[in-house]
py3Dmol code that shows the C-alpha trace and the ligand (Angstrom):
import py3Dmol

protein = """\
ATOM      1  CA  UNK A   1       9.246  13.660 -20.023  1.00  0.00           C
ATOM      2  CA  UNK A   2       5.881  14.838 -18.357  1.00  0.00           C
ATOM      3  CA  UNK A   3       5.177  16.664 -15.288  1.00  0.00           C
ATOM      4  CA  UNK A   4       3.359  14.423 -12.855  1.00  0.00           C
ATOM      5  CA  UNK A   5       3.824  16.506  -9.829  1.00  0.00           C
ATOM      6  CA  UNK A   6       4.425  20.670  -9.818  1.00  0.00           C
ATOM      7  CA  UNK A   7       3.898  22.389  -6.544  1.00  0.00           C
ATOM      8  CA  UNK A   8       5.110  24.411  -3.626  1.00  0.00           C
ATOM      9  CA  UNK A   9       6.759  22.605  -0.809  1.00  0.00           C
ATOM     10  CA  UNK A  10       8.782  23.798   2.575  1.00  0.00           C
ATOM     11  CA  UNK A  11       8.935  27.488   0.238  1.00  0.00           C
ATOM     12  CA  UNK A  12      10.720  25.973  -2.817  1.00  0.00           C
ATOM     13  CA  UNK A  13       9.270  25.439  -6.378  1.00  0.00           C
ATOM     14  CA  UNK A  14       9.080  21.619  -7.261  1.00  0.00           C
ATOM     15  CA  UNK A  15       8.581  20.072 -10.852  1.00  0.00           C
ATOM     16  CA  UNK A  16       8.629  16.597 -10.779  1.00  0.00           C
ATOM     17  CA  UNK A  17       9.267  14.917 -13.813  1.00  0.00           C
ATOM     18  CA  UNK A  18       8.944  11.468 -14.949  1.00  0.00           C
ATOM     19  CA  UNK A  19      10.108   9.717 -17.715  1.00  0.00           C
ATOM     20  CA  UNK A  20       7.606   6.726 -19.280  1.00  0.00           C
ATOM     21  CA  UNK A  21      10.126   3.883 -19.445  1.00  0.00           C
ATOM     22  CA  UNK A  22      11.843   2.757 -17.993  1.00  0.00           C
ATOM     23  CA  UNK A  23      13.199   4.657 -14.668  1.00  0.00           C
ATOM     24  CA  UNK A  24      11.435   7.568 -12.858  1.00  0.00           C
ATOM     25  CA  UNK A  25      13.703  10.849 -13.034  1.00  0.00           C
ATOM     26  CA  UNK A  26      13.009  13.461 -10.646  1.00  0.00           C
ATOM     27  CA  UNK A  27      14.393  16.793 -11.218  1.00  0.00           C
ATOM     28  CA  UNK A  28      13.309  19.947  -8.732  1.00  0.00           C
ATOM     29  CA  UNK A  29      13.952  23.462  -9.143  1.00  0.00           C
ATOM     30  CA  UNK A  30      14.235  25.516  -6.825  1.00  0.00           C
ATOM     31  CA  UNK A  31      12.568  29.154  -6.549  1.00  0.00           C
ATOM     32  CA  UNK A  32      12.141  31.588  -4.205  1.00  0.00           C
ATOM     33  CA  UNK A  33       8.589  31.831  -2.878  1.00  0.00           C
ATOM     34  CA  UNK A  34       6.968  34.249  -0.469  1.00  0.00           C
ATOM     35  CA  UNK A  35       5.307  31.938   1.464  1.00  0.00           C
ATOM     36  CA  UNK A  36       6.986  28.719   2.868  1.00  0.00           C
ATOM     37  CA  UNK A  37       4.693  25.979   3.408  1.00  0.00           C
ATOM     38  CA  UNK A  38       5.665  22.738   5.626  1.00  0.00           C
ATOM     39  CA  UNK A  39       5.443  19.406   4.066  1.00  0.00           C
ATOM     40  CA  UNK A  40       4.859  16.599   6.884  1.00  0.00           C
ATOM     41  CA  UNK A  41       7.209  13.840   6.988  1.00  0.00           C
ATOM     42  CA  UNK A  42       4.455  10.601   6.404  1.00  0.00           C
ATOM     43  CA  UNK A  43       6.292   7.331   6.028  1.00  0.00           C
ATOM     44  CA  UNK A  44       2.863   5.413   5.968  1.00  0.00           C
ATOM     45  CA  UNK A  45       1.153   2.587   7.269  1.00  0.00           C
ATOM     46  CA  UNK A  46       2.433  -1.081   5.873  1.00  0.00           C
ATOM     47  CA  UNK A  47      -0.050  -3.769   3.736  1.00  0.00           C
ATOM     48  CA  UNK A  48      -3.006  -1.443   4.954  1.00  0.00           C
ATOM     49  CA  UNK A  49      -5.795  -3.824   3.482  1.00  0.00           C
ATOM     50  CA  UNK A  50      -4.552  -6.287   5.895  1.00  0.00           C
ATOM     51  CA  UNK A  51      -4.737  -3.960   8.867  1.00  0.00           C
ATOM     52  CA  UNK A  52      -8.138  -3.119   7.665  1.00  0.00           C
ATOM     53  CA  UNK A  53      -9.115  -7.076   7.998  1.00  0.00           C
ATOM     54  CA  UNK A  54      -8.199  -7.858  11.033  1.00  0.00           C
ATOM     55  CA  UNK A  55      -9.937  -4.957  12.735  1.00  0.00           C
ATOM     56  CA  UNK A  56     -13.182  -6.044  10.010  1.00  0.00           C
ATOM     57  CA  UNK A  57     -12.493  -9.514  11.044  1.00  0.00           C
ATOM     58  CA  UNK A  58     -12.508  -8.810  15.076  1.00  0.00           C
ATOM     59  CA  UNK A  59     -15.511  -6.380  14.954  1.00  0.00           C
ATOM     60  CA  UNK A  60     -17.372  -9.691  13.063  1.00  0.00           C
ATOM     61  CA  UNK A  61     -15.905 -12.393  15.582  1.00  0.00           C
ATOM     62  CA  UNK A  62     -17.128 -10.258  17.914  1.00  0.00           C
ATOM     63  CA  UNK A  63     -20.928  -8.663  16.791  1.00  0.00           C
ATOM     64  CA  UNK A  64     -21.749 -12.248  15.712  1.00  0.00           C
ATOM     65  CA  UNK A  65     -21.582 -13.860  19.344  1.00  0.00           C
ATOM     66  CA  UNK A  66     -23.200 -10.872  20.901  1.00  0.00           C
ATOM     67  CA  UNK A  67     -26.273 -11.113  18.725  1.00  0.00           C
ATOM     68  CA  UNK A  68     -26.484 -14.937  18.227  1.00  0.00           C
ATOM     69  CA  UNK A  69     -24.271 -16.455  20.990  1.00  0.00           C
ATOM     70  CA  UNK A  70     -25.884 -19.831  20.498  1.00  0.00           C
ATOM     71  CA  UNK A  71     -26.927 -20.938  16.441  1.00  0.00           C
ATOM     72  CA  UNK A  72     -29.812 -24.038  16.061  1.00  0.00           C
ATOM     73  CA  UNK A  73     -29.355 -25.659  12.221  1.00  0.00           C
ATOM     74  CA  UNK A  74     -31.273 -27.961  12.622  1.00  0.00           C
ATOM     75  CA  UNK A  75     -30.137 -30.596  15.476  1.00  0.00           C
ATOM     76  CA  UNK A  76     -26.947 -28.757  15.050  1.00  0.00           C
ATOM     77  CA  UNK A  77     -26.347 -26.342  18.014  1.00  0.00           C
ATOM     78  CA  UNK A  78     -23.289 -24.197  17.712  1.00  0.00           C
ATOM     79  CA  UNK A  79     -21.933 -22.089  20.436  1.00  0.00           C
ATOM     80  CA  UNK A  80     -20.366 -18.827  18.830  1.00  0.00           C
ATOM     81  CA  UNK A  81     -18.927 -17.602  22.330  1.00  0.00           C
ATOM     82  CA  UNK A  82     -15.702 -19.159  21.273  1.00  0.00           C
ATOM     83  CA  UNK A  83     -15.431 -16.470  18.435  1.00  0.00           C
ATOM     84  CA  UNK A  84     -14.601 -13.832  21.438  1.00  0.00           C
ATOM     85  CA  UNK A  85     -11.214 -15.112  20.858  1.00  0.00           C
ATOM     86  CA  UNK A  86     -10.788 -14.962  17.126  1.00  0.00           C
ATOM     87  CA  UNK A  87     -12.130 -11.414  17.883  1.00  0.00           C
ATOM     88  CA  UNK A  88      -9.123 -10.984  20.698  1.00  0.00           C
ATOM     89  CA  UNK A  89      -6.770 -11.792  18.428  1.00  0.00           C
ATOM     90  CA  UNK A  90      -7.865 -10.366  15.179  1.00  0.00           C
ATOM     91  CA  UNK A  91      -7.977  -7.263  16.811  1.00  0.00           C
ATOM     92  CA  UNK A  92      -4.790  -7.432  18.985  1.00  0.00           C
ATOM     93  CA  UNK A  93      -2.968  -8.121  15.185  1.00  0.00           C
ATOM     94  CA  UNK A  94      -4.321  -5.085  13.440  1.00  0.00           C
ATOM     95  CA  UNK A  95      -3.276  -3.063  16.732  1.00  0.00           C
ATOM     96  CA  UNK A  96       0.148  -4.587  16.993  1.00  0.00           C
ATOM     97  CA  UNK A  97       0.811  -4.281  12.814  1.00  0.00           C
ATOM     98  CA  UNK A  98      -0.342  -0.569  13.406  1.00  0.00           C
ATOM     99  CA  UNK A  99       1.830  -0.219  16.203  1.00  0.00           C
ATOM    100  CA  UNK A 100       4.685  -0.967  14.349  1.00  0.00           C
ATOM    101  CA  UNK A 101       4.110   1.518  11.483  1.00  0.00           C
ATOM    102  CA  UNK A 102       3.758   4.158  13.690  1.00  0.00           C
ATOM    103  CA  UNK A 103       6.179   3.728  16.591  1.00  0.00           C
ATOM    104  CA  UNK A 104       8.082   0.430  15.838  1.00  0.00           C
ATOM    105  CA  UNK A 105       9.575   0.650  12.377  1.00  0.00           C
ATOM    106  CA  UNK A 106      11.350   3.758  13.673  1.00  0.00           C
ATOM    107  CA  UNK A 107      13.382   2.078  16.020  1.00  0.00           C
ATOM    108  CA  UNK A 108      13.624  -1.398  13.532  1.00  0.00           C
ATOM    109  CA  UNK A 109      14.940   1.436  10.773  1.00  0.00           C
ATOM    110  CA  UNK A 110      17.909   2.285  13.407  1.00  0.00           C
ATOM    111  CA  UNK A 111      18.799  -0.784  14.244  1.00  0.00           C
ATOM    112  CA  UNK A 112      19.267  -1.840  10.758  1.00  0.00           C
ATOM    113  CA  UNK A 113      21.441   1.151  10.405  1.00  0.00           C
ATOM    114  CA  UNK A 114      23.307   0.559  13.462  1.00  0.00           C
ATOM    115  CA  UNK A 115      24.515  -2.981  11.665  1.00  0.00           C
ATOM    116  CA  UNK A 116      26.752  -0.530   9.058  1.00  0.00           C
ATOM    117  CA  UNK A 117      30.079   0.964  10.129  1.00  0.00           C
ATOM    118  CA  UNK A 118      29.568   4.332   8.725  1.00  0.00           C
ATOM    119  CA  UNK A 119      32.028   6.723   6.577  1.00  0.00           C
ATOM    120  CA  UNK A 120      30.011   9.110   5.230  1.00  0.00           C
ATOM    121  CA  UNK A 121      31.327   8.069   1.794  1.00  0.00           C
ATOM    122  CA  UNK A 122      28.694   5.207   1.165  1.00  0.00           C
ATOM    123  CA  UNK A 123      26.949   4.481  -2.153  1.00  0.00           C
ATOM    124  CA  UNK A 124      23.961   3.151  -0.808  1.00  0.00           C
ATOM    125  CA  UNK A 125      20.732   1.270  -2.235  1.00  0.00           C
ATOM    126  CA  UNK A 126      17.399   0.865  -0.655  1.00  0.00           C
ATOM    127  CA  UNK A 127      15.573  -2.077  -2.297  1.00  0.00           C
ATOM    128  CA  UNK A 128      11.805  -1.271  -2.146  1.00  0.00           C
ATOM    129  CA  UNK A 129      12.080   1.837  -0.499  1.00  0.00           C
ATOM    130  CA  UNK A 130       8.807   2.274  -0.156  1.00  0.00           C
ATOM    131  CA  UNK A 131       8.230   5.983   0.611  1.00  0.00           C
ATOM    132  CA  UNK A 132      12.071   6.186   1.923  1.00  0.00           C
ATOM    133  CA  UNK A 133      12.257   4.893   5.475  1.00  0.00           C
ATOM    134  CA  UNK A 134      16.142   3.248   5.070  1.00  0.00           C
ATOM    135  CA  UNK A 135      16.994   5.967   2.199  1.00  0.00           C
ATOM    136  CA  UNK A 136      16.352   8.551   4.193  1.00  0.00           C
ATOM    137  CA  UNK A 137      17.187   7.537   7.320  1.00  0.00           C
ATOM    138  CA  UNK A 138      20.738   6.343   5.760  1.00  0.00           C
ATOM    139  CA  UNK A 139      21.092   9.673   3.605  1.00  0.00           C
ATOM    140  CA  UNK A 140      21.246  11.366   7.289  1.00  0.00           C
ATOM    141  CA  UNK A 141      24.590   9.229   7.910  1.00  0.00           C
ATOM    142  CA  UNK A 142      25.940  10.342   4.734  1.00  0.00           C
ATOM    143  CA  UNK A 143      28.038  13.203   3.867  1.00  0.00           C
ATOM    144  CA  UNK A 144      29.674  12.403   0.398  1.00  0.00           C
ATOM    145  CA  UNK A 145      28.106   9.454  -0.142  1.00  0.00           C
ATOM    146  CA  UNK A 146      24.515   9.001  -1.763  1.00  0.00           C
ATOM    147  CA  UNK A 147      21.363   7.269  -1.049  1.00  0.00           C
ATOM    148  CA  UNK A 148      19.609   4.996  -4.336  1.00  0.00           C
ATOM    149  CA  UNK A 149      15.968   4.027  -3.825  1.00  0.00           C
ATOM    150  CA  UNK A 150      14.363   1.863  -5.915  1.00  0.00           C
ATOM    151  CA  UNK A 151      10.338   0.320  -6.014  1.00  0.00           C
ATOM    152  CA  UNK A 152       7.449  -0.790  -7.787  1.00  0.00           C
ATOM    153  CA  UNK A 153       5.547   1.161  -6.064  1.00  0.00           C
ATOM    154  CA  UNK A 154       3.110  -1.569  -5.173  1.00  0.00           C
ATOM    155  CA  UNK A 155      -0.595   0.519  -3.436  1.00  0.00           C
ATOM    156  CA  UNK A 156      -1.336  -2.286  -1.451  1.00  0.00           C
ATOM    157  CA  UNK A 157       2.411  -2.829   0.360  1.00  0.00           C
ATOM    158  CA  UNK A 158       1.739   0.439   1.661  1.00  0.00           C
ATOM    159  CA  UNK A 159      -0.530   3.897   2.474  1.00  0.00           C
ATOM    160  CA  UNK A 160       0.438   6.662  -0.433  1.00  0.00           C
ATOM    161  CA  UNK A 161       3.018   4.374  -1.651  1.00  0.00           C
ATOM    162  CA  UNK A 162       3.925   6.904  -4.963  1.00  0.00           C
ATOM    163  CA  UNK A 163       7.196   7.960  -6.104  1.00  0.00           C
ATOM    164  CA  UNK A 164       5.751  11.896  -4.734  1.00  0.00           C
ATOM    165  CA  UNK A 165       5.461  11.304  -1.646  1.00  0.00           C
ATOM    166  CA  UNK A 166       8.574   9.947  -1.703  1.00  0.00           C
ATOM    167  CA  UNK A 167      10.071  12.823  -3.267  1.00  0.00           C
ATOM    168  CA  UNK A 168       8.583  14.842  -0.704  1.00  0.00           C
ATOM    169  CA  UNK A 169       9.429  13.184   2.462  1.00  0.00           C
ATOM    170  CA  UNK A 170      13.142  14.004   0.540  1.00  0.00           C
ATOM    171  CA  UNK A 171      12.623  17.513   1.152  1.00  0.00           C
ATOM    172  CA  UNK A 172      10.954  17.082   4.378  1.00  0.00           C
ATOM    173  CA  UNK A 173      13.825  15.480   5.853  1.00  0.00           C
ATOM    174  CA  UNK A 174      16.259  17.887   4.020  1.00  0.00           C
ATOM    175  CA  UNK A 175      18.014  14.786   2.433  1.00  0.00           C
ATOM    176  CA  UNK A 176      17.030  15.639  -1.554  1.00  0.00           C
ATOM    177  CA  UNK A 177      20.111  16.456  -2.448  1.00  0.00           C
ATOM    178  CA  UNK A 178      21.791  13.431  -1.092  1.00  0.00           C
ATOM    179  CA  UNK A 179      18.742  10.655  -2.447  1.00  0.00           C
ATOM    180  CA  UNK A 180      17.952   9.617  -6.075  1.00  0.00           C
ATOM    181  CA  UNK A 181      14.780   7.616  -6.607  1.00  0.00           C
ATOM    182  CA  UNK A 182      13.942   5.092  -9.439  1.00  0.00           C
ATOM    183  CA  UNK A 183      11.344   2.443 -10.941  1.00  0.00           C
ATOM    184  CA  UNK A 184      13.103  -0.398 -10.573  1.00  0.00           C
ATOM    185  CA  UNK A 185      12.361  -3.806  -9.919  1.00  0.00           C
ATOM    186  CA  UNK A 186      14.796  -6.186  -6.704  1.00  0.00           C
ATOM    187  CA  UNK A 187      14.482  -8.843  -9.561  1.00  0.00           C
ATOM    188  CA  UNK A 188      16.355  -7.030 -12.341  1.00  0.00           C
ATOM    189  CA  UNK A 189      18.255  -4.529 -11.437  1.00  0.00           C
ATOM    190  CA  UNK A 190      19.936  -2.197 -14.036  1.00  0.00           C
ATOM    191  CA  UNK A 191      22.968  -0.953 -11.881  1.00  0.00           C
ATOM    192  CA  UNK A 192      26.360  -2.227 -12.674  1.00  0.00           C
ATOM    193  CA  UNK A 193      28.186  -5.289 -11.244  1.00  0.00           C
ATOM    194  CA  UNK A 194      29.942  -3.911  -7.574  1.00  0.00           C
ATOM    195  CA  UNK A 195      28.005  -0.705  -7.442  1.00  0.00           C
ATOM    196  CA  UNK A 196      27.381  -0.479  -4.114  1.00  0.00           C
ATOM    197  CA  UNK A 197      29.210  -0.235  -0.592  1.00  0.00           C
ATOM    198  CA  UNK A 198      25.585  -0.340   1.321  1.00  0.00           C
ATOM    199  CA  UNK A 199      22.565  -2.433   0.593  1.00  0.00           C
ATOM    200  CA  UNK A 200      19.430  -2.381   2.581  1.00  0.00           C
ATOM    201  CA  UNK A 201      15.913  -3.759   2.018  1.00  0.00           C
ATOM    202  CA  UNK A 202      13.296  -4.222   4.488  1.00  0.00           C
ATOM    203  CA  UNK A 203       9.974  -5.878   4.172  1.00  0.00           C
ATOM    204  CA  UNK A 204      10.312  -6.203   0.669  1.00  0.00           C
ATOM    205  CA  UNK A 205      11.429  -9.486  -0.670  1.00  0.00           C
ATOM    206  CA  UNK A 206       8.751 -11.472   0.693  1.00  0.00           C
ATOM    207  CA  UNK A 207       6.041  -9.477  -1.884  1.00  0.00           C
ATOM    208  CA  UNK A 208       7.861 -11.629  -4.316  1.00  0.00           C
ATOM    209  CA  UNK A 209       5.504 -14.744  -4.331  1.00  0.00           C
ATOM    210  CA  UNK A 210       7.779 -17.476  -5.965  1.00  0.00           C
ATOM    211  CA  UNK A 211      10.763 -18.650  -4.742  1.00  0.00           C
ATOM    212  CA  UNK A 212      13.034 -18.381  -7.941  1.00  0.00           C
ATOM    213  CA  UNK A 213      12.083 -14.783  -7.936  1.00  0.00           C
ATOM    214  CA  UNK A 214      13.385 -14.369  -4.250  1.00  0.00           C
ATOM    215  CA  UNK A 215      16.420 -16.282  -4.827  1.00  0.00           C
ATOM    216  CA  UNK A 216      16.861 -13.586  -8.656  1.00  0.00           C
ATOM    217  CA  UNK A 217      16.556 -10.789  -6.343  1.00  0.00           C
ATOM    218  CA  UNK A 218      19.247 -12.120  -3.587  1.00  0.00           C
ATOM    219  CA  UNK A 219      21.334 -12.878  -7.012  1.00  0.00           C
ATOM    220  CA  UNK A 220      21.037  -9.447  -7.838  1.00  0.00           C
ATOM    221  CA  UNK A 221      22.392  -8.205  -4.124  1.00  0.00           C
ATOM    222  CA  UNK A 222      25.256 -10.170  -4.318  1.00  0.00           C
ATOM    223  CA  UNK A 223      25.812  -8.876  -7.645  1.00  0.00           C
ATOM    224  CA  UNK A 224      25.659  -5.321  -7.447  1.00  0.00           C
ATOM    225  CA  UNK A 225      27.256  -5.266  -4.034  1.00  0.00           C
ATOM    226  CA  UNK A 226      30.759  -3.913  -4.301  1.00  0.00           C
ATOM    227  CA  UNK A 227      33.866  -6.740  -2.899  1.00  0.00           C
ATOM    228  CA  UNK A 228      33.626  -5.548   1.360  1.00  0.00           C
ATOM    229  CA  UNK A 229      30.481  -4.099   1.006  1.00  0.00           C
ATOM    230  CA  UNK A 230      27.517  -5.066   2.959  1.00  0.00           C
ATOM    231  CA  UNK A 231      23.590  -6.020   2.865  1.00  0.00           C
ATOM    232  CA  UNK A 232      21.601  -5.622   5.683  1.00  0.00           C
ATOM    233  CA  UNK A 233      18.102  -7.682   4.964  1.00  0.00           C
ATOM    234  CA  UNK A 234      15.200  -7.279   6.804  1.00  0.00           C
ATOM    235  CA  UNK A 235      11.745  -9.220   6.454  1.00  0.00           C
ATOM    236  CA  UNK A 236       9.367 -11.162   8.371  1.00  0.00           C
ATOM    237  CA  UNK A 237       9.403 -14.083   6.095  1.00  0.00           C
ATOM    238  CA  UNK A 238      11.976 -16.556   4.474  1.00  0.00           C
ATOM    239  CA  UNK A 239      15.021 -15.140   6.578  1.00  0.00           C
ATOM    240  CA  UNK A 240      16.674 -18.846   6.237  1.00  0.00           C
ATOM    241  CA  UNK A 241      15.423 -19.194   2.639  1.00  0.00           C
ATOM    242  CA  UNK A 242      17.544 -15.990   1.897  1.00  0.00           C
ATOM    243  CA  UNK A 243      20.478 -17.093   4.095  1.00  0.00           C
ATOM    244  CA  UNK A 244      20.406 -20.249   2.018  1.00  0.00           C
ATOM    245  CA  UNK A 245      20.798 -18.214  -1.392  1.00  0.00           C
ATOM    246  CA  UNK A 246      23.538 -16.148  -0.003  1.00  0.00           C
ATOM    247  CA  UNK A 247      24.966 -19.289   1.606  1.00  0.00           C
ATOM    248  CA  UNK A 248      25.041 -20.724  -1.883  1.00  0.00           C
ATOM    249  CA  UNK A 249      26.879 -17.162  -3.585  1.00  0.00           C
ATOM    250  CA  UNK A 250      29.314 -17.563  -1.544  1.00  0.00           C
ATOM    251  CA  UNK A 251      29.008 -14.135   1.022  1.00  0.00           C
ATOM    252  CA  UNK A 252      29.611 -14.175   4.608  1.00  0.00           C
ATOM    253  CA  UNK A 253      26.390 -14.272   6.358  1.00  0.00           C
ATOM    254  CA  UNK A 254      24.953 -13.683   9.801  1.00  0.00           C
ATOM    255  CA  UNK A 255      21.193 -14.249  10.657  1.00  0.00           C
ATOM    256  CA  UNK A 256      19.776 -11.968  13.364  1.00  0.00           C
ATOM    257  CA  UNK A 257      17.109 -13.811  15.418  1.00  0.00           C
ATOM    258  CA  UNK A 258      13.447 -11.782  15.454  1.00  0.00           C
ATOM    259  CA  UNK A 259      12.528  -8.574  16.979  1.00  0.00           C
ATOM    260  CA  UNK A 260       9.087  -9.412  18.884  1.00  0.00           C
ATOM    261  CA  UNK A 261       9.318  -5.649  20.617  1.00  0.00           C
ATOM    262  CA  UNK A 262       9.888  -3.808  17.475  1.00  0.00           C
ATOM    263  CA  UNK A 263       8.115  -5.445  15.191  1.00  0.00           C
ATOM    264  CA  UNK A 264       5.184  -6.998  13.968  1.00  0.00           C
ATOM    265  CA  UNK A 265       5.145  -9.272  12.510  1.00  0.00           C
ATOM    266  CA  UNK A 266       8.204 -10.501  14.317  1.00  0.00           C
ATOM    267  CA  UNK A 267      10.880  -8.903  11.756  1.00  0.00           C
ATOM    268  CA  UNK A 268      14.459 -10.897  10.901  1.00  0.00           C
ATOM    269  CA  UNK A 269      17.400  -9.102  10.254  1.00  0.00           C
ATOM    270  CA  UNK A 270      20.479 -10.911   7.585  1.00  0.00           C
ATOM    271  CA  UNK A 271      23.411  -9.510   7.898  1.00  0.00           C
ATOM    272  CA  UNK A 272      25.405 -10.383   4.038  1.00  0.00           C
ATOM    273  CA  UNK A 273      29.087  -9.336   3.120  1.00  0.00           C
ATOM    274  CA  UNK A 274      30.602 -10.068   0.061  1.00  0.00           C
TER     275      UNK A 274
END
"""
ligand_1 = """\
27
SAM
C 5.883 -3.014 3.132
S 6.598 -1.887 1.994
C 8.086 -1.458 2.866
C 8.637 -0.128 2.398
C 9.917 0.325 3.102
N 11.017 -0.598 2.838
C 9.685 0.482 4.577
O 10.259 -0.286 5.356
O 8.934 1.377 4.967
C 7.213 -2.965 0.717
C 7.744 -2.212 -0.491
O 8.355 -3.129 -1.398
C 8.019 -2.720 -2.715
N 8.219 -3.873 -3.606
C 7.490 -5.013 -3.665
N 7.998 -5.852 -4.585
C 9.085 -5.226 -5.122
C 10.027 -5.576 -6.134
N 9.950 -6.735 -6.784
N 11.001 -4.683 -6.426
C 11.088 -3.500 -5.786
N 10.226 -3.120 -4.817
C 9.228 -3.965 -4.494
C 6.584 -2.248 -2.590
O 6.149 -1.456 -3.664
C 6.653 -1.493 -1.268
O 7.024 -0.148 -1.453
"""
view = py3Dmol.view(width=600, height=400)
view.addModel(protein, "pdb")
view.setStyle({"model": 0}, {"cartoon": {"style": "trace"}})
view.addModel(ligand_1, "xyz")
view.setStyle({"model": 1}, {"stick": {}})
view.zoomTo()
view.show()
């Protein structure tokens, strides 16, 4: 085990440990310090780098008609006004995707939530929790029950996507004690067969590029969702591909048409119980 994070947050003592392989462990100690400090919640902004090109690509759409609105190679003449829209649109994207980190994913998060009849008693899982937006926000509906969330912890999914700042937005939210966080991959999970009552996953299955690999991870839903327990699937890409694969396990499923106020891109929501 090795430290990889030691520190002061909201006045306790933290020592985050990690072991090398396979799963992260956290373990946090608490201490009395004379000065509290205030950690800020920071849930982060989703697949930054392409934020970051669509503003790069609309501020080049739009310098390159403003300087040379009308290119001569040789008898070719091209008329770059028509770039003003690629600039339009480019730029409306990256506003739209930041939008929905920072005001839109809050309300997605709830209604995803709101598709779970709540005890209190819930095991729950978070597939690609990311820095804890559906662990967290289901830990707050839980009183016995516990919140599970696992990742890769992939930089460029999102903004200080590390198992730390997960950790910390934890404590932040006052939830520590009702979360667990591990390194593990939607693909191969090592839980046990009917582990959980809750299952949630946003965003996250489409950064699995082949198809197979989607249809292992919906495999491993279905198998480590407990008999009456439910998934609640959220992505803005291959919602019918994953209906198909839980169409094919044999789970009830209900697609949820796209949010185009919420979300953006336009976010599905599947709706699986077993
Ligand atoms: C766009 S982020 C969304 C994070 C969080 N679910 C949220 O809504 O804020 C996608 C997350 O999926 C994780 N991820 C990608 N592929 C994964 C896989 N095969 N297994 C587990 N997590 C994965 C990334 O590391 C990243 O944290």
């Amino acid at each position: 085990m090795v430290s990889c994070f030691t520190g002061e947050l909201n006045g306790s003592y933290l020592d985050l440990q990690t072991s090398n392989m396979p799963h992260f462990v956290y373990i946090y100690h608490k201490k009395s310090m004379s000065t509290a400090q205030t950690i800020k919640v920071n849930y982060g902004i989703d697949a930054p780098g392409v934020v970051r090109n669509l503003f790069l690509g609309g501020l080049a759409a739009f310098l390159i008609p403003v300087f040379f609105p009308v290119i001569t190679i040789g008898s070719v003449i091209i008329d770059t006004r028509g770039l003003f829209w690629t600039a339009g649109g480019c730029t409306l994207g990256g506003i739209l995707m930041l939008a929905y980190s920072l005001y839109g994913k809050y309300k997605h998060r709830d209604r995803m939530l709101n598709l779970v009849s709540w005890t209190g008693n819930e095991q729950v899982l978070d597939i690609g929790t990311g820095k804890g937006l559906l662990m967290i926000g289901a830990a707050k509906r839980l009183t016995t029950g516990k919140a599970i969330g696992i990742d890769i912890w992939n930089a460029e999914d999102l903004t200080g996507n590390t198992i730390q700042n997960t950790v910390k937005n934890t404590i932040a939210e006052g939830v520590a004690d009702k979360t667990q966080i591990l390194n593990e991959n939607a693909m191969e999970m090592s839980f046990a067969d009917n582990t959980f009552d809750v299952i949630l996953t946003n965003m996250t299955l489409h950064n699995i590029y082949d198809k197979p690999g989607r249809q292992k991870a919906c495999t491993e839903i279905a198998r480590v969702l407990k008999p009456g327990g439910v998934a609640v699937i959220a992505d803005f890409r291959h919602a019918k591909e994953y209906k198909s694969n839980f169409d094919e396990l044999g789970t009830q499923n209900t697609l949820y048409r796209a949010d185009y106020f919420r979300t953006f891109p336009a976010v599905s929501v599947l709706v699986v119980k077993k």
